[in-house]
Each structure stands twice: as structure tokens, then as C-alpha cells.
N, C-alpha and C positions, 0 to 999 in steps of 0.2 A: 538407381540409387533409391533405397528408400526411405521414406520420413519416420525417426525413431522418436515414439514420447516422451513427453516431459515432465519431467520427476511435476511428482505430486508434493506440495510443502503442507503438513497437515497446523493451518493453521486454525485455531479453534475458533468455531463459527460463532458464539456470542461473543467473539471478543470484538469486534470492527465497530470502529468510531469514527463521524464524522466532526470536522469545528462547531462549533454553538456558534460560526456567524453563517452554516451552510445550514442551521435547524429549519428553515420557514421555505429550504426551495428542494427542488427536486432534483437538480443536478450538483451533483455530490460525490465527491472523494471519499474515499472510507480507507481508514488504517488499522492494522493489526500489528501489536506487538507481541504475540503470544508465542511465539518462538523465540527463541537467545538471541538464536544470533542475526535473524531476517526481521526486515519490516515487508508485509504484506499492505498493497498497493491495489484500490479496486475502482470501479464506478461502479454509483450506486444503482445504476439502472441497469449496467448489464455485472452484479457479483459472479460468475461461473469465471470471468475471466480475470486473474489477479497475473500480479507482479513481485514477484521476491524480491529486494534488494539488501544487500547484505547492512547491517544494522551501520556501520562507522559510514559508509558511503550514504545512505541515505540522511545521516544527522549533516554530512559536513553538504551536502545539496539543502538542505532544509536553512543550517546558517548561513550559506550562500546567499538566500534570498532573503534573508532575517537583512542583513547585510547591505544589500543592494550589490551584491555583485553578480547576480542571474536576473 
């Protein structure tokens, strides 16, 4: 069996933002909304490697924790 690659999501490289309470440290989440319908998901130390998540699943994980229920 062999290992088949994994689509490319071209999300637009100025767009990644981290929170204003992650500005002063080095370990850092970075998001990208520059696609519709994906939120791209990264660390800021290693960008090469990101995470698509489809946009409605990654907001209702985000109020989850807004929430307290994650």
C-alpha cells in the first residue's frame, strides 16, 4: 500500500493571525480564514505544517470552549 498526498489547501500566506494575548510569546497558534469554506490551523514555529478544518465545525469547537464545554 502506498502513501497517497494530501491535497494542498491554498491558503493565502499573509493572511495567518495569531490572538493579541499570544503577541509577546513565541508559542503560538496562527489562523487563516482566507478560504470560504476552511479555517487553516498552524503552529507558529513549525508553519509548513497546517490543518484545514471545515469553517462550521471549527466556530462550533471555538464556542465549545467560549462556553466551557471543551
Amino acid at each position: 500500500m502506498s502513501a497517497r498526498p494530501l491535497p494542498t489547501v491554498p491558503f493565502a500566506a499573509d493572511s495567518w493571525f495569531k490572538a493579541s494575548a499570544s503577541a509577546a510569546q513565541n508559542e503560538c497558534v496562527e489562523v487563516n480564514t482566507s478560504v470560504s469554506s476552511l479555517v487553516g490551523v498552524r503552529d507558529s514555529k513549525a508553519p509548513d505544517a497546517v490543518l484545514a478544518f471545515p469553517r462550521a465545525a471549527f466556530t462550533a469547537a471555538v464556542d465549545a470552549v467560549r462556553d466551557g464545554a471543551l
